[in-house]
Steps between C-alpha positions, in 0.01 A plus 500: 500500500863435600782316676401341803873578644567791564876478383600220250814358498473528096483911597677702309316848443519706773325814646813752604571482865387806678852574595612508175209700359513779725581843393560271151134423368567640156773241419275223607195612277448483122491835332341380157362123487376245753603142519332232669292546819684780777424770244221418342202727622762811499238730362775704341604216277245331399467750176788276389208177482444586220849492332588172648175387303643628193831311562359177535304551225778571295665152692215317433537552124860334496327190643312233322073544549427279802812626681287684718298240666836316507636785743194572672504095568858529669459767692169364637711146582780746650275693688576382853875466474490840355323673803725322718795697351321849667611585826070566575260362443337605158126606536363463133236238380724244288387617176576845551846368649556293180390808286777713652756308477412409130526859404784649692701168413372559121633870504846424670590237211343710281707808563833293556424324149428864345814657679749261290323560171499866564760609777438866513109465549433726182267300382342424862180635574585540862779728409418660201107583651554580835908632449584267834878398507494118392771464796222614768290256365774225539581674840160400608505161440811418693290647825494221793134532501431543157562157404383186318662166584736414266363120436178693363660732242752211383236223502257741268835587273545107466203465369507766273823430359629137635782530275638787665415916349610499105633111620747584716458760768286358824299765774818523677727585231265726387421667841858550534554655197202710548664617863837586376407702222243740738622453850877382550611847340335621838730288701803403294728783361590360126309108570587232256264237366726238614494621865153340517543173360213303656778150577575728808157514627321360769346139372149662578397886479174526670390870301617777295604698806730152566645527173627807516667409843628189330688824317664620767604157657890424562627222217608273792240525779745494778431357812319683823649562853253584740535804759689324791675845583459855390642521125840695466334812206693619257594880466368776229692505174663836555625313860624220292637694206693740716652176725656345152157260381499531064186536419430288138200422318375164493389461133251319396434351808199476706334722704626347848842331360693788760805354591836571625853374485859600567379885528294507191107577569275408171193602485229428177410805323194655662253777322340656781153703383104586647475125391738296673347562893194360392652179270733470829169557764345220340752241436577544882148481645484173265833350650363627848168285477598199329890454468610543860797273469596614168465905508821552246338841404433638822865386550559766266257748602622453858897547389409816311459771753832401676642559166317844347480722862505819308510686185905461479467135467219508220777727332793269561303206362427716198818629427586117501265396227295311751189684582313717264199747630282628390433688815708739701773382720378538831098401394681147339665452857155562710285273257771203507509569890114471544491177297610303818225685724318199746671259293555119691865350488503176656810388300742606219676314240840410567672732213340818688624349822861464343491817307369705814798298713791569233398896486459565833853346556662657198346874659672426827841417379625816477802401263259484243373902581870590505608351138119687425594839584874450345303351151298793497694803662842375286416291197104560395656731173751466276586868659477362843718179408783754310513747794564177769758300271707892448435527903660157547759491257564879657544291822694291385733699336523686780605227702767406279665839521484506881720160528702556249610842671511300835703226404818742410501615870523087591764443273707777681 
């Protein structure tokens, strides 16, 4: 049983293009849990069956007795529109479909609802049982093709709790919070809880792996230019540094809110770890398939590499207070590089456009390299500074005493 199309314009939930995935499966593929259909005859995870029982179970008693058949019933009348959201057609008998979705839906809410009573997981059986890293599980479920529509998980919450989680908190305020306690500590260096207020999000979030790049979005959602002519790239940050650019962090800003203006570069605070290639990998390969227009983090992804060339500009960034890694400087540089690997540009917003623009013209003004090297040969230190006023004044003393002995000789 399945969609008779064999791509629905209601598609959301994609398999990774085989561009993207090569040489790359492991960040496309769920280490600990299955969600939903791609993954779910994995013979290596489907041990974890029975703890998504145990979840829902442990769902199920928050709910009132006949909430069962009352999910069961909506997932059977959302059957159809939720197939169409898979990039393939789904080959599982519709009771078996309905059955999956029930359960991994069950143990996502489940978990998310247990997470925010108990945010280090001591009390989880998944952590405390099988010692796995409650952030790996999390990490999993942001996976492109480990995902559950979002109507599903937010139309079961409703019903559950239709005045909102302890009557206040809906799915997305709760998936949100659930994200930036395990995950935006992987991509954010020191996040705040008001960098993800929700009022900046997209009207409509289509999964969890949407959410979390509804995280990373710019506040403003600037307008696209499409690739007429070849874009003028920025230099590395060691380039711009030396050539006069001040490097400033952009606090508590998003992700992709890079700009510059009248020689100042700010850039959001970025924790580089094992983690962030494969939150990155995903969030791209998600933009790539169904945001074509409106790829603001492969934007990023894409500006990146022209930034962080080498191990000197991971080092620079971190001497700066805007990059923090948590590996070495030369294996941060290679992993940010790869991250842009058979990646599709068909446009960029106009903020990268200007920012690319403005530092490639700043670079190749060379007054701004020459008041550089004077800044930092002549006045860096308080040393430096002390030694070039006593050179000066020197000079200028010295100049004194040559016309005043000269104008003697005139007056003869």
């Amino acid at each position: 049983m399945g969609s008779t199309e064999p791509l629905s314009a209601s598609c959301c939930i994609y398999s990774v293009p085989p561009s993207l995935r090569k040489g790359s499966e492991e960040d496309y593929t769920p280490n600990f849990v299955s969600i939903g259909p791609f993954h779910h005859r994995n013979e290596r995870l489907k041990s974890r069956q029975q703890l998504k029982l145990w979840y829902l179970h442990k769902f199920l008693q928050r709910t009132q007795k006949d909430s069962f058949d009352h999910y069961v019933l909506f997932l059977q009348e959302s059957e159809d529109r939720i197939r169409r959201c898979y990039s393939e057609t789904i080959e599982m008998e519709s009771s078996q479909f309905v059955s999956m979705i029930l359960i991994d839906a069950g143990f996502i809410i489940e978990l998310f609802l247990a997470s925010k009573d108990d945010p280090l997981g001591v009390d989880d059986p998944l952590v405390r049982r099988l010692l796995w890293p409650m952030c790996d599980i999390i990490l999993d479920l942001i996976l492109v093709e480990n995902q559950l529509p979002f109507f599903v998980l937010e139309g079961i919450f409703d019903q559950t709790f239709p005045d909102g989680f302890n009557y206040n908190h809906s799915f997305l305020d709760l998936t949100i919070a659930v994200l930036t306690s395990y995950l935006s500590g992987a991509l954010y260096y020191a996040p705040s809880d008001e960098m993800f207020d929700k009022s900046s999000f997209p009207d409509r979030v289509e999964h969890l792996c949407d959410v979390l790049r509804a995280m990373c979005l710019p506040s403003n959602h600037p307008a696209r230019i499409e690739y007429c002519t070849p874009l003028k790239r920025s230099y590395s940050v060691s380039q711009l540094h030396e050539s006069g650019v001040e490097l400033q962090a952009h606090h508590g800003k998003k992700l992709t809110e890079v700009l510059f203006s009248e020689g100042v570069l700010t850039i959001p605070r970025i924790r580089v770890s094992n983690m962030t290639e494969k939150l990155l990998s995903n969030v791209v390969a998600f933009e790539q398939c169904h945001y074509p227009s409106k790829h603001y983090v492969t934007d990023y992804v894409v500006l990146l590499p022209f930034l962080i060339q080498s191990g000197k500009d991971v080092e620079i960034l971190a001497k700066k207070g805007i990059m923090e890694s948590y590996l070495d400087n030369d294996a941060a540089a290679s992993m940010l590089s790869n991250l842009r690997k058979n990646v599709l540009e068909t446009s960029v917003n106009r903020d990268y456009a200007s920012l690319h623009e403005g530092l490639h013209e700043f670079y190749n003004d060379h007054r701004h390299e020459y008041k550089a090297i004077f800044l930092r040969e002549y006045w860096s230190t308080p040393w430096k500074k002390a030694s070039t006023f006593a050179a000066v004044l020197l000079l200028f003393l010295t100049f004194i005493q040559t016309i005043s002995s000269i104008i003697p000789l005139f007056n003869k």
